[in-house]
C-alpha positions in Angstrom: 148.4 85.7 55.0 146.4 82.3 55.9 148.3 82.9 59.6 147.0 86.4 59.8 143.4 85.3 58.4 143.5 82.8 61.0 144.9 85.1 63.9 141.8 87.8 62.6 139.3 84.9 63.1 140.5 83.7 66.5 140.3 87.5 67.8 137.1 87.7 66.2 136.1 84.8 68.3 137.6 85.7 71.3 135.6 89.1 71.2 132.7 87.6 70.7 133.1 85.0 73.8 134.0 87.6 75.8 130.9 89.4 75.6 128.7 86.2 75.6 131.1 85.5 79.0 129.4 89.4 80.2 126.0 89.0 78.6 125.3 85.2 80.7 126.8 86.7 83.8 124.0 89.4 83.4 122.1 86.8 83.6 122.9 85.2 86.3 123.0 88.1 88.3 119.6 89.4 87.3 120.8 92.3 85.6 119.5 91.5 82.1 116.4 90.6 80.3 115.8 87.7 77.6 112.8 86.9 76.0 112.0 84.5 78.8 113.5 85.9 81.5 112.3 88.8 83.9 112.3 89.3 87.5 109.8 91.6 88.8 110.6 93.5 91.5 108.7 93.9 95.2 107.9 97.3 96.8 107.5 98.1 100.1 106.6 101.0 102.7 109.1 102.0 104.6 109.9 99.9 108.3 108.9 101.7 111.0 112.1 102.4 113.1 111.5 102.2 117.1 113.6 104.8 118.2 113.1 106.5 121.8 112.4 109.8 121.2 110.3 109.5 117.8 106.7 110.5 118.3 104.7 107.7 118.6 100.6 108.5 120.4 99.4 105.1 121.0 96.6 105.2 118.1 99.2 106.2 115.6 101.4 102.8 116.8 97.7 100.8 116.7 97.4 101.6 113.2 100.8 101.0 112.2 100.4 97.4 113.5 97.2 96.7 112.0 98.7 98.1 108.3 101.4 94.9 108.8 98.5 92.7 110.2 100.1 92.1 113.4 97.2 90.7 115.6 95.9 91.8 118.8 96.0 89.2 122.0 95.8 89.4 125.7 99.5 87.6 126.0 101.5 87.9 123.0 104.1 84.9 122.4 104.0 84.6 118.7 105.7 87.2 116.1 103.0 89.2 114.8 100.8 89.4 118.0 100.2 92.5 120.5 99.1 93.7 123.4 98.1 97.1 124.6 99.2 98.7 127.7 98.2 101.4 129.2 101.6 103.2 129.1 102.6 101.5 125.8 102.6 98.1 124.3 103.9 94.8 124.0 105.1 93.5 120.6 106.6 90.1 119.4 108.2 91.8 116.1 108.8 89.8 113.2 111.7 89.3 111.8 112.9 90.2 108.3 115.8 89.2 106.0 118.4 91.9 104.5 117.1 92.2 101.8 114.3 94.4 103.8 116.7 96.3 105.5 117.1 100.3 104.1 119.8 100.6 106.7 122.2 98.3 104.5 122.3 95.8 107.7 121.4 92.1 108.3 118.0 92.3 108.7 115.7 91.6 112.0 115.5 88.5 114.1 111.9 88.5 115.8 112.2 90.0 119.2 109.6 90.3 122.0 109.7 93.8 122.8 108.0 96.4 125.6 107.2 100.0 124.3 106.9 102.6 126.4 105.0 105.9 125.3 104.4 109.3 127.5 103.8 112.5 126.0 103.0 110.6 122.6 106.6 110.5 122.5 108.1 106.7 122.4 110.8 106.8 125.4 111.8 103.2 126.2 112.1 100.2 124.0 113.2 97.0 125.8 113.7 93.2 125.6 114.2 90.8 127.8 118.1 91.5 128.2 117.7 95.4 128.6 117.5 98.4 125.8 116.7 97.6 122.3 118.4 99.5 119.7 117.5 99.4 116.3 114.2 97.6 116.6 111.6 98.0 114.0 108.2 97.1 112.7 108.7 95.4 109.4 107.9 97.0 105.4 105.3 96.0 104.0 104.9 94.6 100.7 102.3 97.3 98.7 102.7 97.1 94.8 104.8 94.2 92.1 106.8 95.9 89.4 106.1 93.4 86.1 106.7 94.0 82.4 104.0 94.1 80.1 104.0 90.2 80.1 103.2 90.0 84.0 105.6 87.1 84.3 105.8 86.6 88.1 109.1 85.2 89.4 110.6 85.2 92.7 114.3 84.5 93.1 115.5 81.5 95.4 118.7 79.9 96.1 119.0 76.1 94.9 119.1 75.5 99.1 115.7 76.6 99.5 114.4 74.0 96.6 114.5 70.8 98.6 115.9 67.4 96.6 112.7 65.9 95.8 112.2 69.3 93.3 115.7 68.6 91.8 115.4 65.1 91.2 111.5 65.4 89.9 112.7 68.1 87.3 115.5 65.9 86.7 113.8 62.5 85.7 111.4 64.8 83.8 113.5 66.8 81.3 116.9 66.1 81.7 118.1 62.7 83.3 121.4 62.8 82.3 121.9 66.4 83.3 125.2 66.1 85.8 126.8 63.6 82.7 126.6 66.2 79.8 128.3 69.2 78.9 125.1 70.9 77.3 124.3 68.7 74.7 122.8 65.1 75.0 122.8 62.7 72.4 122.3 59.7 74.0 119.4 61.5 75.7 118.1 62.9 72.6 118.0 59.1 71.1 116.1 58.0 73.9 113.4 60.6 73.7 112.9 60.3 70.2 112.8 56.5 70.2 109.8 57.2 73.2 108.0 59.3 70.9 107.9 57.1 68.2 106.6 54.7 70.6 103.7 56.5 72.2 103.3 57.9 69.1 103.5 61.6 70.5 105.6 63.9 72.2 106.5 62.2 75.7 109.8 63.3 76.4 111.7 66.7 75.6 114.9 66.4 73.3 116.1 69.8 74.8 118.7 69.7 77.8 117.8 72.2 80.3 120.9 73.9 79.5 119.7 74.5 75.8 116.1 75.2 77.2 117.9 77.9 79.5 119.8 79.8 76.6 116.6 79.3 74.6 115.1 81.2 76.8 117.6 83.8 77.6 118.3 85.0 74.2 116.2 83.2 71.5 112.3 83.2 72.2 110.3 80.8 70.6 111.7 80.8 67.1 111.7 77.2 65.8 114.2 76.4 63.0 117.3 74.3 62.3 119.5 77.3 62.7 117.6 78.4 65.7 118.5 74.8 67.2 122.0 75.3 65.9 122.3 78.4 68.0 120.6 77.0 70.9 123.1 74.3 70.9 126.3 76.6 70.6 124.9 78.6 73.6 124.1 75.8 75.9 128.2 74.9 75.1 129.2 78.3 75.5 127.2 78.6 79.0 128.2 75.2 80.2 131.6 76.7 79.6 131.0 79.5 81.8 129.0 77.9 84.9 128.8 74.7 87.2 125.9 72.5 86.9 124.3 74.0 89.9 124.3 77.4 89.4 122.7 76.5 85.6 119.9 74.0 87.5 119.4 77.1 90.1 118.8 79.7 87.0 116.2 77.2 85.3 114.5 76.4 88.6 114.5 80.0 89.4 113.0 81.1 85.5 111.0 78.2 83.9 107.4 78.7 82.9 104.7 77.1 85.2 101.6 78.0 83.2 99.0 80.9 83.3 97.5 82.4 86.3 95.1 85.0 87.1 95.8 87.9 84.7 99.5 87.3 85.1 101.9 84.4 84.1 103.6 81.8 86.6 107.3 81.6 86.4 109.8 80.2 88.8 109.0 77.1 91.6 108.9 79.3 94.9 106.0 81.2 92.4 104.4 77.7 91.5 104.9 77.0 94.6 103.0 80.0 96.5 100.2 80.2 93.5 98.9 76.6 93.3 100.1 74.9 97.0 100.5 78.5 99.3 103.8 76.8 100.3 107.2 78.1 100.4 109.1 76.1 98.2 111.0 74.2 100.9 108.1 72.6 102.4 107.0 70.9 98.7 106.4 67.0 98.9 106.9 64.8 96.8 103.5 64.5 94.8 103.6 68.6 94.7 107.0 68.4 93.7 105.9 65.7 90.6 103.6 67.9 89.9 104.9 70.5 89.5 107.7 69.1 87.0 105.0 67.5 85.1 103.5 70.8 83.7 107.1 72.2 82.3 106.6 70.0 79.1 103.7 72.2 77.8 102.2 74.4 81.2 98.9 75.8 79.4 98.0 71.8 78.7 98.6 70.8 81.5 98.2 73.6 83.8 96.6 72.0 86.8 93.5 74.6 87.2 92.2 74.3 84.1 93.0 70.6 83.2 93.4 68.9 86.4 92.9 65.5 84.7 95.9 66.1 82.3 97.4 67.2 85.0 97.4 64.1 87.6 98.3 62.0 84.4 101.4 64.0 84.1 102.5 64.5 87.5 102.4 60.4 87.7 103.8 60.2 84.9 107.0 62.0 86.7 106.7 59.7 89.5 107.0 56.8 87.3 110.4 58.5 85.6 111.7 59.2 89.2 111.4 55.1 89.7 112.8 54.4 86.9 116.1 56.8 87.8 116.4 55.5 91.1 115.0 59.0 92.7 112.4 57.1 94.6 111.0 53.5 95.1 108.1 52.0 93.5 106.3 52.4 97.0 106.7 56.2 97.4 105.8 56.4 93.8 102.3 54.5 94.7 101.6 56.0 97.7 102.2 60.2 95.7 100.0 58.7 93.2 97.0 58.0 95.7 96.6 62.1 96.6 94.5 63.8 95.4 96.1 67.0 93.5 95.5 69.1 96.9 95.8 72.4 95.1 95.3 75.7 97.0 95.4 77.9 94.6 96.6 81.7 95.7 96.4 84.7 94.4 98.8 87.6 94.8 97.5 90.6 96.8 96.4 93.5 94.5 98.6 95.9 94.5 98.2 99.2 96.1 99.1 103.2 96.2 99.1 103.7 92.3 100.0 107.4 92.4 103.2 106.2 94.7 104.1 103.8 92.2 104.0 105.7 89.9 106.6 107.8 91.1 108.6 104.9 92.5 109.1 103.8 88.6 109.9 107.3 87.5 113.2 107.3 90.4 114.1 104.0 89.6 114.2 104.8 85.9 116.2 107.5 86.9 118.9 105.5 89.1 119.3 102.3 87.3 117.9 102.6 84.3 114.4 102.1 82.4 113.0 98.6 82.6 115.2 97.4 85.3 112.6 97.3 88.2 110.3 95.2 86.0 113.1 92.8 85.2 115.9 92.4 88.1 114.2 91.4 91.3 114.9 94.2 93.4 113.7 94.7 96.6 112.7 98.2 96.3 112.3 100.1 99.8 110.6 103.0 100.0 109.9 106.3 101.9 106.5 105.9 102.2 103.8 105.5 105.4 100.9 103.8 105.1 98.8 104.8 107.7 99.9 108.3 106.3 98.6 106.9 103.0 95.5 105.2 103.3 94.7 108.1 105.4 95.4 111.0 103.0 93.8 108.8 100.3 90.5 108.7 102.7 90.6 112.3 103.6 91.3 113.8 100.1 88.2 111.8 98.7 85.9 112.6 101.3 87.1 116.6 101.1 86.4 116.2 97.4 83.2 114.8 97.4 81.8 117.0 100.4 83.0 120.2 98.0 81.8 118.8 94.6 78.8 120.5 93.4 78.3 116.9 90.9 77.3 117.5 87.5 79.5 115.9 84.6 83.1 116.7 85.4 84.2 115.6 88.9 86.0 117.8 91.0 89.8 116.1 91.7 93.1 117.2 93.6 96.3 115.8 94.3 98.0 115.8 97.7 102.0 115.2 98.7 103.4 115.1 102.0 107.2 115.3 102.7 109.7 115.1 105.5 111.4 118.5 105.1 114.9 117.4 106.4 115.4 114.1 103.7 112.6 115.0 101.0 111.4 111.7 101.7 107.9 111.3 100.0 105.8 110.0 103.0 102.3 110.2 101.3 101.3 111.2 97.5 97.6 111.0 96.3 97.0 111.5 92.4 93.6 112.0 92.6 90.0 110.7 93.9 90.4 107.0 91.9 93.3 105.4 92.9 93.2 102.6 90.7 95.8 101.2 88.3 96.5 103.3 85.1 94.8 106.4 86.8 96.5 109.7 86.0 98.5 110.9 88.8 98.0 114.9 89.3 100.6 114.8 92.2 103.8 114.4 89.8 102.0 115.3 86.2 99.5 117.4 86.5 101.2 121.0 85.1 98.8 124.0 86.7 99.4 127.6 87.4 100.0 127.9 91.4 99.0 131.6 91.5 99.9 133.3 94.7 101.5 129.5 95.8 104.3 131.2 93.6 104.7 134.3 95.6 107.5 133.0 98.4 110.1 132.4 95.6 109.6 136.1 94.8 110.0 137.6 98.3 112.7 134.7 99.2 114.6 136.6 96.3 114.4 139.7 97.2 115.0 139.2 100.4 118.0 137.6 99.9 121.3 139.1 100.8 123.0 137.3 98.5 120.8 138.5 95.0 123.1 141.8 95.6 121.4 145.3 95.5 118.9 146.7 96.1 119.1 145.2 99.8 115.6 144.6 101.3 113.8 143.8 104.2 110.3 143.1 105.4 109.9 146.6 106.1 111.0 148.1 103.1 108.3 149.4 100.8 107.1 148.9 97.2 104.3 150.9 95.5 100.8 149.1 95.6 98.8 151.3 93.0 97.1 149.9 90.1 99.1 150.9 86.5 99.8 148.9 83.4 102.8 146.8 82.8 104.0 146.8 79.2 104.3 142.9 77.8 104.7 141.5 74.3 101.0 140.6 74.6 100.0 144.2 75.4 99.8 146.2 78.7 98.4 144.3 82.1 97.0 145.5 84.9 97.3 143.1 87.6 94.6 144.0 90.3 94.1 142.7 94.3 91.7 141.2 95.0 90.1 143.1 98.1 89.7 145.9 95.5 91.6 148.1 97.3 95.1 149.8 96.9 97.4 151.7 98.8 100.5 154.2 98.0 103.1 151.9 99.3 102.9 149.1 101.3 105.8 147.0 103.3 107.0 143.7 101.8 105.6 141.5 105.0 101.8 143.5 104.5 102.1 142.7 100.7 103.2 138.6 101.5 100.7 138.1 104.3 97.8 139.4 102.6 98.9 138.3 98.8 98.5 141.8 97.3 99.1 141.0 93.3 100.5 144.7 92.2 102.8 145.1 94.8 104.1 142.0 93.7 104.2 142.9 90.5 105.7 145.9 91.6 108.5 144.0 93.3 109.7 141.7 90.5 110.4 145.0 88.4 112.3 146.5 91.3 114.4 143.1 91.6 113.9 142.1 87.8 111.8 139.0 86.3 115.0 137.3 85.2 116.1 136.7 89.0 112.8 135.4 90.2 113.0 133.3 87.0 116.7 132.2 88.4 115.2 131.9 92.1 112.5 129.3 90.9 114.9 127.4 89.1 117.1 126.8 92.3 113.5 126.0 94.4 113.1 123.0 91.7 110.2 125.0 90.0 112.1 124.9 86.5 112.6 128.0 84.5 109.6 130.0 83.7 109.8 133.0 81.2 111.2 135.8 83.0 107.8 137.9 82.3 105.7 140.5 84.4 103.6 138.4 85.9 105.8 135.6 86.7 105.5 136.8 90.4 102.0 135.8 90.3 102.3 132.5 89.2 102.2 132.6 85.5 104.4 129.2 84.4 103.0 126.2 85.3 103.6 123.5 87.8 103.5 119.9 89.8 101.8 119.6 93.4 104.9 117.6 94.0 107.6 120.1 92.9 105.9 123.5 94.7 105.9 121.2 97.9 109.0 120.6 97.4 109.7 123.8 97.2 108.6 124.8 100.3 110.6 122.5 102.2 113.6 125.5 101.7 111.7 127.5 104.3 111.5 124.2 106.9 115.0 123.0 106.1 117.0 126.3 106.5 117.5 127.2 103.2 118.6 123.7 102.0 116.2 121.9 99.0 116.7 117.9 99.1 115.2 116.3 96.0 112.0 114.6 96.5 112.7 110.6 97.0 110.4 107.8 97.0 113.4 105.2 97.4 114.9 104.5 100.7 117.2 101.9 99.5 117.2 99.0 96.7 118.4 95.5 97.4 118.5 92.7 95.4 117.3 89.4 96.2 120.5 88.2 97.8 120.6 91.5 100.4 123.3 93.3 98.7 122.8 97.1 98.4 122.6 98.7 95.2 124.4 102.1 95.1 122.9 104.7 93.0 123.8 108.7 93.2 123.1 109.9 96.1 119.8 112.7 96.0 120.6 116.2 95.4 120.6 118.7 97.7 120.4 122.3 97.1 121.8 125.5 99.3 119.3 127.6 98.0 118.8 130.2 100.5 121.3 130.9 103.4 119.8 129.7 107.2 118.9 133.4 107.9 117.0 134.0 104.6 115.3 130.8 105.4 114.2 131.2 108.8 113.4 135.2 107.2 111.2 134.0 105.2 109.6 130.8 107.5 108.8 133.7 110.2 106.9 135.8 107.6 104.9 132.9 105.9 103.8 131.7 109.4 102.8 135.9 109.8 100.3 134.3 106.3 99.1 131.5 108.8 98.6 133.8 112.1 97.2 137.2 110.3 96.9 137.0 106.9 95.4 135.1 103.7 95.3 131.5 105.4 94.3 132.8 108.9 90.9 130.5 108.6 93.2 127.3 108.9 93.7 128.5 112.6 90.3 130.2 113.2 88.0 128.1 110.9 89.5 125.1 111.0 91.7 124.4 114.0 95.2 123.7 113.1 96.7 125.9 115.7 100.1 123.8 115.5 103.2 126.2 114.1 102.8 126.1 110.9 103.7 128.3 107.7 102.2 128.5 104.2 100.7 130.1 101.5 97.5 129.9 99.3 97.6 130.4 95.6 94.6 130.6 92.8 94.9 130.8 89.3 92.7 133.2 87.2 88.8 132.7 86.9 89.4 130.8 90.2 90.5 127.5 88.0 93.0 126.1 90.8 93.2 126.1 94.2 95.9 125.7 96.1 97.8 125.2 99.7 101.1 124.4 100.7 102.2 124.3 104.4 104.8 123.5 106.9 105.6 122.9 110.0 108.5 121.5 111.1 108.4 117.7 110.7 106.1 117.6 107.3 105.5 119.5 104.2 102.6 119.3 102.7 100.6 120.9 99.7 97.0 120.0 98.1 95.8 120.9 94.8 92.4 121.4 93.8 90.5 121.5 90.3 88.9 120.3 87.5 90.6 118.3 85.0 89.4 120.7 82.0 89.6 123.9 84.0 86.9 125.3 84.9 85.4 128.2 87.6 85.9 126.8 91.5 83.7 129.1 92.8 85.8 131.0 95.1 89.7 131.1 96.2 91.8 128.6 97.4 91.3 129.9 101.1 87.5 128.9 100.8 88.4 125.8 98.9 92.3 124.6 99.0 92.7 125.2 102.7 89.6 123.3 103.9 91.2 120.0 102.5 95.0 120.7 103.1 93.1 121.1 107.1 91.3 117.6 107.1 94.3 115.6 105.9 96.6 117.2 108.1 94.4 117.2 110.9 93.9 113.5 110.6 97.5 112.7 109.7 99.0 114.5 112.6 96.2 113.1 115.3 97.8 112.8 118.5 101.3 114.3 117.8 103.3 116.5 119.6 103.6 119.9 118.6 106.7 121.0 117.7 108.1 124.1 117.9 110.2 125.9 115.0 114.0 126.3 116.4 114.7 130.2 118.0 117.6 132.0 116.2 119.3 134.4 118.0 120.3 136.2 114.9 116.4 137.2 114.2 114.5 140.0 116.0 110.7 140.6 116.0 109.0 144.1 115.9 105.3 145.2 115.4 105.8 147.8 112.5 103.3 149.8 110.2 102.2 147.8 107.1 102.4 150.3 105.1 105.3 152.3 105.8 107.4 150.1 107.5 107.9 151.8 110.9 107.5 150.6 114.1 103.8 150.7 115.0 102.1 153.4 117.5 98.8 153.1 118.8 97.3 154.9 116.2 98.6 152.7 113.5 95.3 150.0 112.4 96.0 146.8 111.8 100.0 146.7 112.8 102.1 143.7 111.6 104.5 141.2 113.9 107.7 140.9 111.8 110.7 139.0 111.8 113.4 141.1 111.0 117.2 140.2 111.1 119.1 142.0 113.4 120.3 145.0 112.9 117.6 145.5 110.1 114.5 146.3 111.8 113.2 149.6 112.0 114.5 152.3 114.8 111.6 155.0 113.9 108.0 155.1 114.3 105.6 155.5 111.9 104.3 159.0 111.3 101.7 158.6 108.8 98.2 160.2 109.0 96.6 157.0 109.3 92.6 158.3 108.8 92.2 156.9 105.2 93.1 153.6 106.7 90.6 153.6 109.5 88.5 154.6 107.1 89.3 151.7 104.2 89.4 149.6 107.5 85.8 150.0 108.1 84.9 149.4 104.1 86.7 146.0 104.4 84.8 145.3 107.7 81.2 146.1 105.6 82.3 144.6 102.6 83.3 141.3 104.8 80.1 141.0 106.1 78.0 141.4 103.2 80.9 138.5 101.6 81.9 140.9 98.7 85.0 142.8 97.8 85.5 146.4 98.8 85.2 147.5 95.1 81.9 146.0 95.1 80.4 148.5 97.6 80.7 151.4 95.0 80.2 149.5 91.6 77.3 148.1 93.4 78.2 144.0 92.5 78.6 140.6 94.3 82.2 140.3 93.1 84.4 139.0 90.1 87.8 138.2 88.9 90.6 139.7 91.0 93.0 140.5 87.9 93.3 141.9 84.4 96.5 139.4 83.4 96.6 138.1 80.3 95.0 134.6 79.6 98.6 132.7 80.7 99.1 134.6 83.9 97.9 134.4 87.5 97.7 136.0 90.4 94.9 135.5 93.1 95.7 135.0 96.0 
């Protein structure tokens, strides 16, 4: 029995040595957190690749350089200076290590570079041996990821802290350091006969290797049994690494005093916050003191008590003598400087909204609290001349539409590359400060109308099964009641007028709320409910007046959505993260982002061809006439009930975008989102895409246009008001003309002319009024257009 006890035991301690064996490696690869011991992580835009062919108009690449301070010369020679020309520019690009590189590569050497630019297109990129490839202007640090302790740290190897560090830290706390295996007890004789000398605390009893598993996994506990632990750790990790790997950790992790707002941990962070040096270019009296504050860094802490200070860091100059570090003269001639401090702080960081959504992803892929505590190098999708620019643009919209008063009209704006879902630009609102809600990812509002594609996406969709539809195909547009648990509901349009049947295309382009309600009962609520799902919108009751926006959404997920209809048919998950690296350059792999067939190519480019028919002739037609974004485009407004939210999303073929427009605590915006939504979604864009080539959405040979009759669906005669241009697959469109008696339409025609003048709504010409709400939907639904 005493064997087996014995064998138990030994298992026992086995196990347990194994996982302190996993837990220190953890440590040593960043990977875990103590309670001293956290590395935040760095964020950064995303580089800004110089690939012939990209679109590039010479004030676009002028701001880009000025966001990553490159300076402007009349010879560049030195990384970071520039030089227009007048068919391009000359660049000495910086270089940047792996650890900045999204590609998974070896980083960037600086490079003097030529950049050619016609057609605001980049065409030519070259050195002085020939062609560049691959050349790009570096990220740029934007925003710190820190725990709630804001313990700043920054990762270097034990090459980059020069000698003169080691040896000062040495002499200081440890001296016999390369001569113990975690435990000193001649050392811890010496420094308690010192401090019964000076009658103080002079010297440490603590090896750094107990100080190190002090502060990986007990705090600041002080008992015997605490010290008792301490010293079975320092064995156990002693046991596990060389000496240089544990002085590299501590280096890399001890405390170095307060700062501003934050806490200084590490020596490339001392040495950045109270010298602006990289930690390889330290002397000897920095280095001194530097070592001099570990003993107790809020006494000593150079800013505050610079006399305590000096005395310490000559202190350490005296102990480096006395271990033969340095000579008596060095020693004497470090202790004549001054302290010399140039004390740093970090840049603020920027983009909160963007952050914000950065932390939610990387909770996501590696788990929560890891990019406050592992020292990633977290690369990212974004732009920031896109970003300070839709930041400027939304504010100044906002402010030159806000009527003032007490509650302050907001909106949120997201921009996305349609092919990647690569978040480009996202702005939660007018204050972009720290701790600000962000409206772009969490603000839940009823898009209204914005929701209408998913239903005619559905039901135009081949693959939903019968009844098979088409733009021309015809659903009643009559007022009646729709039965609902909460009692009947009469949806209503909001031109006040109605019409026996209408085609689908008339009832998209010009948002008509019953004859979309009209055709989610022909196709059923349950597959529009199924249809938002796959767009990313969630799963909203399958209700009669889901087609008019009824469930609630993000500005970030309805853009989303609309990238289907740029990106024929396929959804990619919105991304903020390029790539993560840690601070040695090695990539992290996480799951991929997911991608989504939701529509096939057809449907898609179906459905793209009718919401640019929105854009050219219907609800958003004042983007092109009113405000001048004649560039392909497709999109759709939507506003909520009591005109609470306003709404735009739009697309053209490199960016999605969509802005969102309200009051916090809802309340009346005066008017729909075409008077209110589009005017903003117009002065971003128009800003963003300054100077860029238009581009044209790709022909498809399997798609046919026809004029037809909006309201019955076939092709349009002379007589017909108002006909429609419609994308039809082929084989689909209509063979027959229309044949309806079209003199009630002339005549409506000329009531919506009057009615437009006098800026009222055609029902308002015989109840006599100036307007009013546009449906009868119960409190939780939508539907204006």
């Amino acid at each position: 029995m005493l064997l087996v006890a014995i064998a138990l035991c030994a298992l026992v301690a086995l196990g347990l040595y194994a996982r302190f064996v996993v837990e220190v490696h953890r440590f040593a690869d960043r990977r875990a957190t103590g309670p001293a011991w956290s590395f935040p992580s760095h964020v950064y835009t995303s580089a800004l690749v110089l690939e012939p062919g990209r679109p590039m108009p010479a004030a676009y690449l002028r701001a880009e350089l000025e966001a990553r301070d490159y300076r402007e010369v009349g010879k560049p020679r030195r990384p970071g200076e520039w030089a227009a020309r007048a068919d391009g520019a000359d660049v000495v690009l910086r270089g940047f290590p792996a650890a900045l590189d999204a590609t998974g590569g070896n980083g960037q050497r600086s490079a003097a570079v030529r950049l050619r630019i016609a057609g605001a297109r980049l065409v030519d990129v070259r050195g002085a041996r020939g062609a560049v490839k691959g050349a790009a202007l570096e990220p740029v640090l934007f925003a710190t990821l820190a725990d709630s302790d804001r313990v700043m740290r920054e990762w270097v190897p034990l090459s980059s802290i020069p000698k003169v560090v080691r040896d000062a830290v040495l002499a200081s706390e440890d001296r016999r350091f390369y001569q113990h295996h975690g435990l000193d007890l001649r050392g811890n004789a010496r420094a308690l006969a010192a401090n019964l000398r000076a009658g103080a605390v002079r010297q440490g009893a603590s090896t750094i290797t107990q100080q190190l598993a002090r502060g990986w996994f007990l705090g600041r506990e002080r008992s015997l049994l605490r010290k008792t632990r301490e010293a079975a750790l320092a064995l156990g990790i002693e046991s596990v690494f060389r000496k240089n790997q544990i002085l590299e950790m501590y280096l890399n992790s001890v405390y170095f005093g307060p700062g501003d707002g934050e806490r200084i941990a590490g020596v490339a962070e001392a040495a950045a916050r109270y010298f602006d040096e990289d930690p390889r270019a330290l002397t000897l009296d920095q280095a001194a003191l530097l070592a001099g504050i570990i003993p107790a860094p809020s006494a000593y802490a150079p800013l505050k008590h610079p006399q305590l200070a000096l005395e310490q860091r000559n202190r350490v100059l005296r102990d480096m003598v006395a271990t033969g570090a340095i000579d008596a003269a060095r020693a004497k001639e470090a202790m004549a400087r001054p302290l010399g401090l140039k004390p740093t702080l970090r840049p603020p960081d920027r983009f909160p909204a963007f952050v914000d959504v950065v932390r939610q992803e990387l909770a996501t892929r590696v788990g929560r609290g890891a990019a406050e505590g592992w020292d990633l190098h977290v690369l990212t999708t974004l732009d920031p001349v896109w970003q300070q620019t839709a930041e400027d643009e939304l504010m100044r919209a906002l402010a030159a539409r806000d009527p003032g008063g007490r509650d302050v009209l907001e909106g949120a704006f997201v921009a996305l590359e349609p092919g990647s879902g690569a978040v480009r630009a996202l702005v939660g609102g007018r204050e972009q400060g720290p701790g600000e809600f962000n409206r772009a990812r969490r603000a839940m509002r009823q898009p209204g109308s914005a929701f209408k594609p998913v239903v005619y996406a559905a039901a135009l969709d081949p693959a939903r099964g019968s009844p098979r539809l088409t733009p021309g195909s015809t659903v009643p547009d009559l007022r009646h009641a729709f039965d609902t648990p909460e009692g009947p509901w009469a949806p209503r349009n909001d031109d006040g007028e109605y019409h026996d049947t209408v085609t689908l295309a008339k009832a998209l382009v010009h948002s008509l709320n019953v004859a979309t309600a009209n055709l989610v009962q022909k196709i059923g609520p349950a597959t529009v409910s199924r249809y938002a799902e796959r767009f990313g919108l969630g799963q909203p009751a399958p209700v009669a007046s889901i087609g008019l926006g009824s469930q609630e959404v993000t500005p970030l997920a309805l853009t989303a959505a609309y990238s289907v209809f740029a990106t024929d048919g396929v959804r990619h998950e919105p991304i903020s993260v390029r790539a993560l690296r840690d601070a040695r350059g090695r990539v992290l792999h996480a799951a991929p982002p997911e991608v989504t067939r939701v529509l096939d190519a057809r449907s898609a480019a179906l459905m793209r061809g009718l919401l640019e028919d929105v854009v050219i002739f219907g609800i958003a037609y004042p983007l092109r006439a009113t405000f001048g974004f004649t560039r392909p485009c497709g999109g759709k407004t939507g506003t909520s009930n009591d005109y609470h939210d306003a709404w735009f999303v739009g697309f053209t073929p490199d960016v999605v975008a969509g802005v969102w427009v309200g009051y916090d605590v809802p309340k009346s915006l005066g008017g729909p989102a075409a008077r209110v939504a589009i005017p903003v979604w117009a002065a971003i864009l128009n800003r963003l895409l300054e100077g860029f080539p238009a581009t044209p959405f790709p022909d498809r040979d399997d798609l046919v246009l026809a004029w037809i009759d909006p309201w019955t669906g076939g092709l349009a005669r002379h007589e017909c008001p108002s006909p429609l241009r419609v994308p039809f697959v082929k084989g689909t469109a209509p063979t027959a003309f229309c044949t309806r008696d079209h003199t009630a339409d002339w005549e409506a025609l000329r009531r919506r002319r009057l009615a437009d003048s006098l800026g009222v709504g055609v029902d308002a010409l015989d109840a006599g009024s100036t307007g009013g709400d546009s449906s009868a939907a119960p409190a939780d639904s939508a539907g204006r257009p």
